[in-house]
N, C-alpha and C positions, 0 to 999 in steps of 0.2 A: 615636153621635157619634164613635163610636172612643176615647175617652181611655180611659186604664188607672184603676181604681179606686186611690184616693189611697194614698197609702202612709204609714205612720205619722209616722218621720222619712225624710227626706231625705240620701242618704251624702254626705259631702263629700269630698272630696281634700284629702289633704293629703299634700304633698310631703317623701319624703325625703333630703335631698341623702348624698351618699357619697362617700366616694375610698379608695381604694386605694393606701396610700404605696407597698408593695411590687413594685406596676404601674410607677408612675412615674406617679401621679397625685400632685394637689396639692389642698390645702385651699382656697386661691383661684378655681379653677375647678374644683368639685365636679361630680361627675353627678347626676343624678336620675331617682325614680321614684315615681309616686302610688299610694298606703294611700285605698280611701274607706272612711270611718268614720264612723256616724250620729252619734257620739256626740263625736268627735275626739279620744277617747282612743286615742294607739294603741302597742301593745303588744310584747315583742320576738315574740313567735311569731307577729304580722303582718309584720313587716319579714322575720323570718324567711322566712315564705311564699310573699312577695311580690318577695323580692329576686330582679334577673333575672340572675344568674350562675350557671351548675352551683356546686357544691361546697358546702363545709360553712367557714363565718366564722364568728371573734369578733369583737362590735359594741360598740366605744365611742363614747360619744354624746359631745358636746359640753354643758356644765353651767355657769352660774352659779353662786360658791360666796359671793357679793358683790357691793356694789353699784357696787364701780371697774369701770373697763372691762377691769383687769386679771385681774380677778378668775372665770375662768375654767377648768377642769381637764376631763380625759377620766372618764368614769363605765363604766366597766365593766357591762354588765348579761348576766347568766347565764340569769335566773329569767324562764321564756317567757312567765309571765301578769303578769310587771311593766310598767309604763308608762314608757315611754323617755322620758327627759328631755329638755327642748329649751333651747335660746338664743337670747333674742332672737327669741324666738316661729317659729325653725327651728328640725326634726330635722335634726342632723349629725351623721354615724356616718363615726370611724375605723374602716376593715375592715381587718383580717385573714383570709389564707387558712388556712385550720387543712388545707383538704385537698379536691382536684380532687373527689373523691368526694361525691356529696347522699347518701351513702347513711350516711354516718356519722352517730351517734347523737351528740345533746348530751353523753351524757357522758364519748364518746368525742374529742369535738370540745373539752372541758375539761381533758379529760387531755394531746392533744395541745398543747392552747394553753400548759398549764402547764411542758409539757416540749419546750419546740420544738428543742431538739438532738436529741433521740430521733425527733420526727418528721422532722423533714430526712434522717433518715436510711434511711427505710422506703421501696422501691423505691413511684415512682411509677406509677397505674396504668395500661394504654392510654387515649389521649384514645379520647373515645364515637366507632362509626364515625358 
């Protein structure tokens, strides 16, 4: 009959919105892109993988830290097998570019983020042909 034999779960989508203030993006009109995930947990080393831009980002999520509507801050997340927090039942990640390059290493991508005067200042490298 042709169907595919069941599959355990089912992955969903679940979307992550994004901006890039550095671009000249805005939190109002954020981008997006879908994580499917059986389980809907999803992690930074998904967004990680998933994200569609070359280079190497640090991702602040959006967080409830209360129950005002005020009550709101950016979360930092380093640790690739931690679950990204959401608001309001979205993922929102402020990006940062730490560096054109995907070839950089997380830890390399921490130490830049930590000292982004030193990085501003390391010769950029050819865009890819």
């Amino acid at each position: 009959d042709g169907k595919m034999s069941a599959s355990p779960i089912k992955a969903q989508p679940v979307l992550i919105f994004y901006y890039i203030p550095a671009d000249g993006d805005e939190a109002e009109a954020p981008n997006a892109f879908p994580i499917l995930k059986a389980d809907g947990r999803v992690l930074l080393q998904d967004v990680r993988s998933k994200f569609p831009l070359p280079g190497t980002y640090h991702f602040r999520f959006r967080m409830r830290y209360g129950i005002e509507p005020s009550q709101v801050t950016w979360m930092d997340v380093t640790d690739p097998t931690s679950q990204v927090p959401s608001c309001d039942g979205k993922v929102l990640a402020k990006v940062s570019r730490v560096s054109w390059d995907s070839a950089a290493s997380p830890l390399q991508a921490a130490a830049a983020s930590a000292a982004p005067a030193a990085a501003a200042q390391r010769p950029q490298p050819p865009p890819p042909a």
